[in-house]
Each structure stands twice: as C-alpha cells, then as structure tokens.
Backbone bond lengths (Angstrom), bond angles and torsions (degrees), N, CA, C in turn:
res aa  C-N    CA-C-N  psi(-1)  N-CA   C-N-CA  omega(-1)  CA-C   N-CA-C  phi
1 X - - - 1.456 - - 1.533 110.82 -
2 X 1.162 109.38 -35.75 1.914 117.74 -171.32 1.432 86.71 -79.63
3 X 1.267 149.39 -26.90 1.455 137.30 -159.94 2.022 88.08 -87.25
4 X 1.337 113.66 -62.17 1.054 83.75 -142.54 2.042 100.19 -85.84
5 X 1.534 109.90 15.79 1.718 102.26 161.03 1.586 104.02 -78.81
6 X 1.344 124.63 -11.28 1.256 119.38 -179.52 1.527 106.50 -74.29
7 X 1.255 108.48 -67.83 1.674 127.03 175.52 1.852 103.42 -31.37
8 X 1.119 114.06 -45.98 1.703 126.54 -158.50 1.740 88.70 -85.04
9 X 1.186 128.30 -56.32 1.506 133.67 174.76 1.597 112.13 -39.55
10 X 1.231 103.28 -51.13 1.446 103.56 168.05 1.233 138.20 -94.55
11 X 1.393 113.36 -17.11 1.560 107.17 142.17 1.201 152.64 -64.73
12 X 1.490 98.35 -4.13 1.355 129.28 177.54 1.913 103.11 -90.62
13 X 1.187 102.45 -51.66 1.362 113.37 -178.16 1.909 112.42 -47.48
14 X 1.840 99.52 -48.96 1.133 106.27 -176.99 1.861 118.45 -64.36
15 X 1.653 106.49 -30.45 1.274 108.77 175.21 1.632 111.12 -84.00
16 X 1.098 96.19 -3.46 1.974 85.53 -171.42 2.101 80.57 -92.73
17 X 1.374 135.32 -51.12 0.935 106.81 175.68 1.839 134.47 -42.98
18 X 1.235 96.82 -40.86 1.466 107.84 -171.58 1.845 104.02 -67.72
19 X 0.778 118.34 -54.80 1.506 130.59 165.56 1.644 103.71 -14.39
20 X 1.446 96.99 -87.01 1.530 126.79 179.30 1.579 101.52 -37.10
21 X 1.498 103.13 -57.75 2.007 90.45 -176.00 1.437 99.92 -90.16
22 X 1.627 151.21 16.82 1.376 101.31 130.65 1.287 131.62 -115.01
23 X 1.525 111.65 51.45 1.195 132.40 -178.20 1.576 104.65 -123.94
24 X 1.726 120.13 15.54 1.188 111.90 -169.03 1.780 93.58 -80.98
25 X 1.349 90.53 178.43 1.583 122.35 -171.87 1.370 91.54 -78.71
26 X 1.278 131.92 176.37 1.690 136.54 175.18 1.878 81.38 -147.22
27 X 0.750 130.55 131.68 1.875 127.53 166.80 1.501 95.12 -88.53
28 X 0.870 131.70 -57.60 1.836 129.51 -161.19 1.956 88.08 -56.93
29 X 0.975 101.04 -64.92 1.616 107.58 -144.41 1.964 82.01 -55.36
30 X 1.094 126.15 -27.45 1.776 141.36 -161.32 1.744 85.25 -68.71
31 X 1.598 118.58 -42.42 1.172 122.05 -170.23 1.197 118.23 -74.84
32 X 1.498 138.33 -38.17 1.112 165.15 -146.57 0.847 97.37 -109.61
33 X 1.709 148.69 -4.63 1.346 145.50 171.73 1.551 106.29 -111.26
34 X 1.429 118.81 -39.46 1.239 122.84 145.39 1.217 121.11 4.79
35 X 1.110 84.26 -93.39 2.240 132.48 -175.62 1.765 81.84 -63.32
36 X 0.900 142.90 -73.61 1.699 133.76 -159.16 1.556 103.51 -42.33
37 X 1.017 105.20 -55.97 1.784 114.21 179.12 1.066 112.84 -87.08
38 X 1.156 155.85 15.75 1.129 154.82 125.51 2.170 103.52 101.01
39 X 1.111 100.17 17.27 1.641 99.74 -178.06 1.190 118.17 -10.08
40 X 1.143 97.54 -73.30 1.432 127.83 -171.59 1.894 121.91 -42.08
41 X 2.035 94.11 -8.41 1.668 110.36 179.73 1.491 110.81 -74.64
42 X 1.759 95.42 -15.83 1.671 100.15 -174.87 1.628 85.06 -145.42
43 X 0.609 151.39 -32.09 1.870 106.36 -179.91 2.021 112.22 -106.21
44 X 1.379 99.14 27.60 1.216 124.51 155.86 1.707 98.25 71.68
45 X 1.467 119.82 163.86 1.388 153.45 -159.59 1.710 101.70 -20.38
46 X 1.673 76.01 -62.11 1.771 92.86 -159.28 1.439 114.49 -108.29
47 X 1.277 104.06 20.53 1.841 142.68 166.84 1.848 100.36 65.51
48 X 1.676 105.04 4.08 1.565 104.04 161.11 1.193 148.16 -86.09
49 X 1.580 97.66 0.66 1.827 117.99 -164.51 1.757 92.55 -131.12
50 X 0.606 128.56 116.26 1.578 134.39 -175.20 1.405 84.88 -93.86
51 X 1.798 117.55 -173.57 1.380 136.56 -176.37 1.174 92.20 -107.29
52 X 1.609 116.93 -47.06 1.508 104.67 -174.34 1.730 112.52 -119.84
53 X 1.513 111.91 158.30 1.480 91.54 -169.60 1.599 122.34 -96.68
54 X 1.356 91.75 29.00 1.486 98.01 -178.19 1.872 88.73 -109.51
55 X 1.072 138.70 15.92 1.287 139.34 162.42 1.392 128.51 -98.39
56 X 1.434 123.66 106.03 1.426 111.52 -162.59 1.425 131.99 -40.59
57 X 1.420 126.34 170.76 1.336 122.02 164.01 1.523 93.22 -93.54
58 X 1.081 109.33 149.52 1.506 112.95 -168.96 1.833 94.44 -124.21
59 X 1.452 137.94 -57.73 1.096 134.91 168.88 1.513 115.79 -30.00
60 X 1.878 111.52 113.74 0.901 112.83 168.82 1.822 125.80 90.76
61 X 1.402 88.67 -4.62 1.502 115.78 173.40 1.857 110.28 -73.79
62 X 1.338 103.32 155.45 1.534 118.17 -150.54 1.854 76.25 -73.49
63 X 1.119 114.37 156.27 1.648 130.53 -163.48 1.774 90.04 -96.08
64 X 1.209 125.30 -44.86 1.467 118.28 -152.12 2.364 90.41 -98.02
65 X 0.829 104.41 30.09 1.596 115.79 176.93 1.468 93.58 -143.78
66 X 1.092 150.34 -39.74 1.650 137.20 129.19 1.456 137.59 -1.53
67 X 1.483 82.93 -66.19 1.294 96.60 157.29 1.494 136.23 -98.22
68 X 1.125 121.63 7.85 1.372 140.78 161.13 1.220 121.48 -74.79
69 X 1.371 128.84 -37.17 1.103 173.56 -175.50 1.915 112.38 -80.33
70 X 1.507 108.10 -61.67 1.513 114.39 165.85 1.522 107.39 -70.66
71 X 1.119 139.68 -33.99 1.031 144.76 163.62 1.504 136.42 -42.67
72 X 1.485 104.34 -45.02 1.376 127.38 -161.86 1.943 84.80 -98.20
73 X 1.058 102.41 -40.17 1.626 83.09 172.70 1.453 108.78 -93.25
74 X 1.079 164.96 -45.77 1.750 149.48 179.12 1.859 81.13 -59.04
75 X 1.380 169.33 43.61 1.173 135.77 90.80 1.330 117.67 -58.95
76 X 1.654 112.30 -53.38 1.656 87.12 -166.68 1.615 84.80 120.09
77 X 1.859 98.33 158.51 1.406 110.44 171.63 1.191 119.03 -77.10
78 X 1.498 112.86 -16.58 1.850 116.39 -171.69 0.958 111.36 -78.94
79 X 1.468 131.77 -8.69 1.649 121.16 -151.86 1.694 77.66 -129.21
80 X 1.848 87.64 163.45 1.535 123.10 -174.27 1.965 95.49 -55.89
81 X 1.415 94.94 130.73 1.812 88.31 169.52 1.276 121.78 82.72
82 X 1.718 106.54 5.02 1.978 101.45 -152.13 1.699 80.25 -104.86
83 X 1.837 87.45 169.59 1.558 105.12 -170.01 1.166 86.37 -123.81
84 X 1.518 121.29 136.53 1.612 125.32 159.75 2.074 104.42 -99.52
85 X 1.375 80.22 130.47 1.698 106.69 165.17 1.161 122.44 -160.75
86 X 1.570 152.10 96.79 0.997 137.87 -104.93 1.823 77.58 -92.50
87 X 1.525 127.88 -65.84 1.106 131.63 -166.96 1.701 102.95 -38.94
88 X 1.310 124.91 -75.79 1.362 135.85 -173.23 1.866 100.50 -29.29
89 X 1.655 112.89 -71.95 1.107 123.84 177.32 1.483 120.92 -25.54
90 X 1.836 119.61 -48.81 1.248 120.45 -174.14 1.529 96.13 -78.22
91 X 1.272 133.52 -70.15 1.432 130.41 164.06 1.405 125.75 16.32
92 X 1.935 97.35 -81.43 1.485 116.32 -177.37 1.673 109.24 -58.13
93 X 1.437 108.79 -49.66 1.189 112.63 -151.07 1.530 116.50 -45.00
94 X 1.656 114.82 -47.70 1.964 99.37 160.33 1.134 134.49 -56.83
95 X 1.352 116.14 2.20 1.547 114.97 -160.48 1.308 106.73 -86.55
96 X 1.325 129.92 136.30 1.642 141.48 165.68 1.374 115.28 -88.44
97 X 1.068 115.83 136.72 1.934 121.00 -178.74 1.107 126.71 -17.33
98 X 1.916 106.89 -32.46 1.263 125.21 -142.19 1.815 81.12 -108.76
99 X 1.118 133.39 -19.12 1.612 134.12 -178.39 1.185 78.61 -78.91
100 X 1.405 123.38 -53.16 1.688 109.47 -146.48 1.698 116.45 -81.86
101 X 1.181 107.40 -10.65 1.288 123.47 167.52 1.686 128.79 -75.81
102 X 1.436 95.02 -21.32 1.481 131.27 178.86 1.623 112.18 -80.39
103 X 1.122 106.62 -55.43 1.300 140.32 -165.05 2.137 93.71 -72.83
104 X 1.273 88.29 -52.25 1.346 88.43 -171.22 1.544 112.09 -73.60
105 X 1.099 114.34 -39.72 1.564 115.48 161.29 1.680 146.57 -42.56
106 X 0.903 81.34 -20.18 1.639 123.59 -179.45 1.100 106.93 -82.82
107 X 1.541 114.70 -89.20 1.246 119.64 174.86 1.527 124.62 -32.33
108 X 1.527 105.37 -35.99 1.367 115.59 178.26 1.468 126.46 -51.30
109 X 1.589 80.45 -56.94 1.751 108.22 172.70 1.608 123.68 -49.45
110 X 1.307 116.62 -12.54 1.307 109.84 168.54 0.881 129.50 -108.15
111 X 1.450 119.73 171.96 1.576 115.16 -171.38 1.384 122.18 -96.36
112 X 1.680 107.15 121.59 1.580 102.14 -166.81 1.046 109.44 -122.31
113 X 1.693 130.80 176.90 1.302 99.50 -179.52 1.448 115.01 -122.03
114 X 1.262 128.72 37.35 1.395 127.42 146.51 1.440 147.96 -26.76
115 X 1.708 104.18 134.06 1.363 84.18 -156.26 1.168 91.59 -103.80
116 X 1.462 120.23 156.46 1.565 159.90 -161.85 1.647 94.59 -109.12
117 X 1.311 114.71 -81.80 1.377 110.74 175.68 1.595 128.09 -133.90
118 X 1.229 116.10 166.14 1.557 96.63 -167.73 1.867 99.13 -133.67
C-alpha cells in the first residue's frame, strides 16, 4: 500500500510540474501581442498614462487581475463574470489563455507606478 501512495505522489508531482510549464508565461511573445493590438492607443506609450482617466494603468499591474480582467472581457456581458466594453470585448475576444498569460506577464514586468500603499 505505502509503495503504490508513493508511486501515485509522484506521478502526480510529475504532472502538476508539466502542467505548470506549459502554462508558463512567455514575456516577449506578452510583448508582441501588446504591440499587435495596439494597447498602448488607449492606455498610452508606456501602458501607464492612458488617454482617458477612466482607463486603467495597466504597467506594472498584479498579472493574475490581468488576467482576470482579459478574461472577463473575451466572455462578454452575457456570461457569468463577463465585463462589457465594446472596444476591450473585440480585443479579448481572439485571445487564448496562453495570450492572456503572455499578455499578463508583460504587463507585469514593467514598471508602473501604482500605489500599493499610502
């Protein structure tokens, strides 16, 4: 019985690794999708100065609200959790997990200037 919770422990171990790396983030490819959609037309250059100020700063923003966020818009207003914006909506809607994971990484990676605490 102890042999095979051992055997099962680590086969589990080996798939929870594999999982994790091909679900990793890519930062370049996060960049290059960026730049494809043009973000930067509305939440400005260095994705910290938007045009308008009801548009987030996205530079430097927490990655897993990124993707919460890309998510909630490629649903749509009809579905459980969805965000309506008509622009955002067309945007998200091609994006695959693996963009949005990309996408979110990126964004992460830079330096923004949000405040944490005051």
């Amino acid at each position: 019985m102890k042999k095979i919770l051992t055997r099962s422990a680590a086969l589990l171990a080996v798939l929870s690794v594999t999982s994790l790396q091909a679900g990793a983030a890519d930062i370049a490819a996060g960049r290059a999708l960026v730049e494809k959609y043009n973000c930067a037309s509305c939440h400005g250059k260095d994705y910290n100065s938007p045009i308008d100020p009801s548009y987030p700063k996205l530079a430097g923003q927490h990655a897993d609200y990124l993707k919460h966020a890309l998510t909630a818009y490629r649903r749509g207003d009809t579905a459980m959790n969805g965000r309506t914006n008509a622009i955002m909506a067309g945007q998200a809607k091609p994006l695959t997990d693996q963009d949005i994971n990309n996408i979110a990484a990126y964004l992460h990676s830079l330096p923004g200037s949000l405040v944490l605490r005051k």
